[in-house]
Backbone as CSV, one residue per row, in Angstrom:
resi,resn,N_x,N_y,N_z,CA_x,CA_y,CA_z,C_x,C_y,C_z
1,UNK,-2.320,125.999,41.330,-1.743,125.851,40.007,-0.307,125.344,40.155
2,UNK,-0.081,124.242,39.518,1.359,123.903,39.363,2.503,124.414,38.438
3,UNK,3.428,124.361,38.840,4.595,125.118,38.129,5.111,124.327,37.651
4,UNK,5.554,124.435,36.292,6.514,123.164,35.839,8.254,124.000,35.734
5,UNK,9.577,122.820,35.770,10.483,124.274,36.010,11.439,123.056,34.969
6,UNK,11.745,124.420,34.149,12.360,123.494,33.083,14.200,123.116,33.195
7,UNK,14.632,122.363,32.897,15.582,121.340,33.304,16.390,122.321,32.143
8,UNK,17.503,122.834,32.116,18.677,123.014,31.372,19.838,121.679,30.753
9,UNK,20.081,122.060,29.430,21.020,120.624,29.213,22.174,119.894,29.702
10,UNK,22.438,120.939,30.591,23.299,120.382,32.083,23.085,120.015,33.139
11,UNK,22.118,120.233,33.530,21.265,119.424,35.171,21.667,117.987,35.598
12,UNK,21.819,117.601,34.467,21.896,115.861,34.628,23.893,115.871,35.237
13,UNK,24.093,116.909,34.420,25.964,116.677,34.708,26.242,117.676,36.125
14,UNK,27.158,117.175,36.518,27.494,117.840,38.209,28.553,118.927,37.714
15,UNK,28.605,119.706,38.610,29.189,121.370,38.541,30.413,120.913,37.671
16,UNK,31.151,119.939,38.155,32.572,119.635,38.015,32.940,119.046,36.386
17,UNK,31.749,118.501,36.050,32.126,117.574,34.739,31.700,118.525,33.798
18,UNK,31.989,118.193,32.557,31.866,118.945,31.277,30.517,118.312,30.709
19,UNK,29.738,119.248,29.441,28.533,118.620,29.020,29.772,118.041,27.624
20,UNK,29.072,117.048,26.455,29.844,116.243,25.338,29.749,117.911,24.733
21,UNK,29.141,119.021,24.807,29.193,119.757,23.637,30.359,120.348,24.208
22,UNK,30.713,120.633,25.321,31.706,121.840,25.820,32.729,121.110,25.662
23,UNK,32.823,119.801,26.351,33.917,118.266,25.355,34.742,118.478,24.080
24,UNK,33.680,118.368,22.976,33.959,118.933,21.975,34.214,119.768,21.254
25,UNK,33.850,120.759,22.085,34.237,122.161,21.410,35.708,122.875,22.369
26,UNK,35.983,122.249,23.265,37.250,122.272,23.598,38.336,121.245,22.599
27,UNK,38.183,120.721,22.485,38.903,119.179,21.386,39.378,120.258,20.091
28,UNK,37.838,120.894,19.666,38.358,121.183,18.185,38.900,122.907,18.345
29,UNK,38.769,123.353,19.537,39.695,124.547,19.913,41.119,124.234,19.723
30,UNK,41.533,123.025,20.657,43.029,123.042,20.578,43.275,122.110,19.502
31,UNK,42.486,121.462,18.788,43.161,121.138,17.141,42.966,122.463,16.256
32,UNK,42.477,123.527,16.508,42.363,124.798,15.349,43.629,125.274,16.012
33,UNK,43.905,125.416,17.386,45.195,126.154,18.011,46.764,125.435,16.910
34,UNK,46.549,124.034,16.948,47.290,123.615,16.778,47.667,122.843,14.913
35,UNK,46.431,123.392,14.221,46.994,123.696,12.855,47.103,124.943,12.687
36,UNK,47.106,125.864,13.541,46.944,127.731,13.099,48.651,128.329,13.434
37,UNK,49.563,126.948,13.704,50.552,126.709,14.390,51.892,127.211,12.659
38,UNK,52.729,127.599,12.812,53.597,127.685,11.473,53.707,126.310,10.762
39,UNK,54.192,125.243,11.487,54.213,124.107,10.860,53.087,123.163,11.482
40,UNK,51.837,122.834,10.775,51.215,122.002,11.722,51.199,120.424,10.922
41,UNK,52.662,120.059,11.492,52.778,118.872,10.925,51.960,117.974,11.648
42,UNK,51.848,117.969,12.992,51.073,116.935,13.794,51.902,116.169,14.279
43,UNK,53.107,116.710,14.582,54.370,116.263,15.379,53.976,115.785,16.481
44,UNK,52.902,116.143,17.103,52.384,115.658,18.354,51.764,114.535,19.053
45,UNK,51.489,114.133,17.123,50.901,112.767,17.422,51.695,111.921,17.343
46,UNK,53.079,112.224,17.525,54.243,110.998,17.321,55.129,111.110,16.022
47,UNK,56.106,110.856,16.410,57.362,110.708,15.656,56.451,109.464,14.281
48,UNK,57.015,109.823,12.959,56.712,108.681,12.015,58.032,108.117,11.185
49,UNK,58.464,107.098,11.022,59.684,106.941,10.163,58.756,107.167,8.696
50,UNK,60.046,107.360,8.320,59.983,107.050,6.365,59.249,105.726,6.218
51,UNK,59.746,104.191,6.559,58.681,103.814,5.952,57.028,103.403,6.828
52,UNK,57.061,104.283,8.173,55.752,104.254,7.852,55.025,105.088,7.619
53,UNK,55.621,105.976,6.985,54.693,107.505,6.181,54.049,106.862,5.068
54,UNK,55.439,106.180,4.365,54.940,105.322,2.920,53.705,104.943,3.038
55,UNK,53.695,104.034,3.829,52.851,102.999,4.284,51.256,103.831,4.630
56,UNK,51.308,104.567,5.142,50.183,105.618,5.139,49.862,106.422,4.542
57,UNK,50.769,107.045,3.473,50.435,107.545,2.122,49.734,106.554,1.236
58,UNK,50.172,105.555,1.634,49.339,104.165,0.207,48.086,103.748,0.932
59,UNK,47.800,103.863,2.087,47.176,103.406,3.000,45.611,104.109,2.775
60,UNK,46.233,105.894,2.894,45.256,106.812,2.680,45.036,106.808,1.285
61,UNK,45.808,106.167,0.021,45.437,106.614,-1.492,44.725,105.319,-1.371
62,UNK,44.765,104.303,-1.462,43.804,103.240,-1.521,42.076,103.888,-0.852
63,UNK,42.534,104.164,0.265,41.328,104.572,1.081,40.320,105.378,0.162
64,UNK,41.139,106.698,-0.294,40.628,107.334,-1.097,39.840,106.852,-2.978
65,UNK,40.749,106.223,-3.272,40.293,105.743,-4.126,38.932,104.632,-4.283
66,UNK,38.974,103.907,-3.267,38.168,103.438,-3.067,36.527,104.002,-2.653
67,UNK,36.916,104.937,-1.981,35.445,105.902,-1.672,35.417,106.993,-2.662
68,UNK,36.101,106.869,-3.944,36.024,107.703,-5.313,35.305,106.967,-5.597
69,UNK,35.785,105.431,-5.907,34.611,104.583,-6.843,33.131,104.165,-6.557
70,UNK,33.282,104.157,-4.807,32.049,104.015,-4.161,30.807,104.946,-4.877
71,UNK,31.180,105.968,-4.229,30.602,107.370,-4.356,30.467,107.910,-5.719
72,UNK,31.379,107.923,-6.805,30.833,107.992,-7.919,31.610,109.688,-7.503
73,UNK,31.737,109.983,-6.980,32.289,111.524,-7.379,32.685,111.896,-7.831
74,UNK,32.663,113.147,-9.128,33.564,113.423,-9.928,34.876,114.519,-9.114
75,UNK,36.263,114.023,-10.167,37.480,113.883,-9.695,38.084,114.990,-10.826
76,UNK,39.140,115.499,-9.802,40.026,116.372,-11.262,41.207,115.812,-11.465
77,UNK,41.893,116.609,-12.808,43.112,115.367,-13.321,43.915,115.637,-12.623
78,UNK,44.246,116.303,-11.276,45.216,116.188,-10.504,44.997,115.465,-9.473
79,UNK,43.681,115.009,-9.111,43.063,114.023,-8.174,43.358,112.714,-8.322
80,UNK,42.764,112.313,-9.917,43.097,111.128,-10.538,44.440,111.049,-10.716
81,UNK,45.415,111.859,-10.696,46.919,112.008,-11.132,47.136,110.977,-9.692
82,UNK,46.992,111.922,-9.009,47.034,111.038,-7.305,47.090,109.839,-7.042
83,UNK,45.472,109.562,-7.127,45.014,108.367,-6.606,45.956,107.224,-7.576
84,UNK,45.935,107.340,-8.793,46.356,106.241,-10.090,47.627,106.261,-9.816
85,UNK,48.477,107.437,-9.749,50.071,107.172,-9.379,50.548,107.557,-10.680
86,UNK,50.212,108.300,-12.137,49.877,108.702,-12.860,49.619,109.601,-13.723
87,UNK,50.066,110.863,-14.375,48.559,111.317,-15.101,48.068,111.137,-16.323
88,UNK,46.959,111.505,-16.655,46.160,110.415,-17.425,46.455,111.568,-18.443
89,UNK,47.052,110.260,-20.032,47.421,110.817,-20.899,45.770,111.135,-22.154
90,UNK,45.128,110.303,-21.883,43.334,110.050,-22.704,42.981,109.848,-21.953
91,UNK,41.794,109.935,-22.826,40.321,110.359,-22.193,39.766,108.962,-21.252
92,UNK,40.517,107.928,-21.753,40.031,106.493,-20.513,41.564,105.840,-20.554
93,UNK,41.646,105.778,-19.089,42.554,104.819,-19.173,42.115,103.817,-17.943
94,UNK,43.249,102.781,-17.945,43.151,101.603,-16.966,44.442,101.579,-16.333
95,UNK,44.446,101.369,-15.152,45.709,100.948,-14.154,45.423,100.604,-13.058
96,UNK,45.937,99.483,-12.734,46.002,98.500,-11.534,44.662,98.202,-11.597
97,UNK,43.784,98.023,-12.266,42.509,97.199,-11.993,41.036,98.549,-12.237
98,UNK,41.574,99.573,-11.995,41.044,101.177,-11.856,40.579,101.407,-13.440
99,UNK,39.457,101.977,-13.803,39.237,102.638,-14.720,39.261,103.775,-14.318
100,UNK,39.499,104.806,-15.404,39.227,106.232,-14.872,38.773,106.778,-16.605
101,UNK,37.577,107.366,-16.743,37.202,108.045,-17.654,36.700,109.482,-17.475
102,UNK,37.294,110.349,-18.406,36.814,112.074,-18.541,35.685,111.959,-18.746
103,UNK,34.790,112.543,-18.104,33.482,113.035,-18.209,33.125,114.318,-19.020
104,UNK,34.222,115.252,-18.351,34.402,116.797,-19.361,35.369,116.891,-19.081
105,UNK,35.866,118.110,-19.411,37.581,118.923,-18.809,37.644,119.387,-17.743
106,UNK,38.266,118.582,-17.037,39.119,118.470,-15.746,37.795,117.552,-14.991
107,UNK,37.107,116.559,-15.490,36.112,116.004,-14.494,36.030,114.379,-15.003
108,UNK,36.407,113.512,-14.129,36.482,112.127,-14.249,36.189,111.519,-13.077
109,UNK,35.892,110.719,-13.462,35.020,109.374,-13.077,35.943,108.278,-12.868
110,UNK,35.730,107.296,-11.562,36.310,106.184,-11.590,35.773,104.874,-11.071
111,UNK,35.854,103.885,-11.754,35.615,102.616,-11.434,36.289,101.407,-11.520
112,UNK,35.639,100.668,-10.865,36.705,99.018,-11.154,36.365,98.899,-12.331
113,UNK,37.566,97.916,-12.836,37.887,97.794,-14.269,36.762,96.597,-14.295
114,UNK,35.526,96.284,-15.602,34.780,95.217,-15.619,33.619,95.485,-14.690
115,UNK,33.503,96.858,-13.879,32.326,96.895,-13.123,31.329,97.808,-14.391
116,UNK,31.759,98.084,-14.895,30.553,98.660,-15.991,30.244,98.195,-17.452
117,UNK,30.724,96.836,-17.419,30.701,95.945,-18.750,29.951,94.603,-18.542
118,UNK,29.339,94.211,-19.343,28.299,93.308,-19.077,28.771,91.467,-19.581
119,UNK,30.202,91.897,-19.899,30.622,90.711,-20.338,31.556,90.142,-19.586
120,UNK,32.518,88.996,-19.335,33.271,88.459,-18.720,34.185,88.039,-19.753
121,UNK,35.334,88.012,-19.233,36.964,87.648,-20.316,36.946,86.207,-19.434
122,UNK,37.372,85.221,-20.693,37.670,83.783,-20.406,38.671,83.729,-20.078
């Protein structure tokens, strides 16, 4: 009778190297170490000037906004306050090209301006 002998998910890796799970779960150890930190600005990843924080604050609100409209997710008016640069005084407004309409209280919706109208301006 033959024996079959079963292979563990490390066999393939040598004593010395790490498996991707132990990889990773070391990675997100010392990023939990290091927001559990008093200030976890992320000083570590480098010095940033003023303007390229700017520049990555607009960088990340575009980003965001854009995978708002993708996605269709509903947004609260401090979200939309955000993304628009803004807060929204009615129930629809328009800025920079952005629609944003209340769905209920505190829940809105956003899209490109003309993506939900069936007509075209001359």
């Amino acid at each position: 009778m033959v024996t079959s002998q079963k292979k563990g998910p490390d066999s393939s890796a040598s004593d010395n190297e790490l498996s991707p799970d132990q990889t990773l779960g070391l990675v997100s150890l010392s990023l939990m170490q290091k927001l559990s930190q008093k200030d976890p600005s992320f000083s570590w990843l480098g010095e940033m000037k003023p303007d390229q924080l700017n520049l990555k604050n607009l960088r990340d609100r575009l980003e965001l906004t854009e995978l708002a409209i993708k996605t269709g997710a509903p947004l609260t008016t401090s979200e939309v306050s955000i993304l628009m640069g803004a807060k929204p005084g009615k129930s629809k407004i328009e800025r920079g090209g952005i629609l944003a309409i209340k769905v209920a209280r505190n829940v809105w919706k956003l899209s490109k301006l003309g993506q939900g109208s069936s007509y075209y301006r001359n």
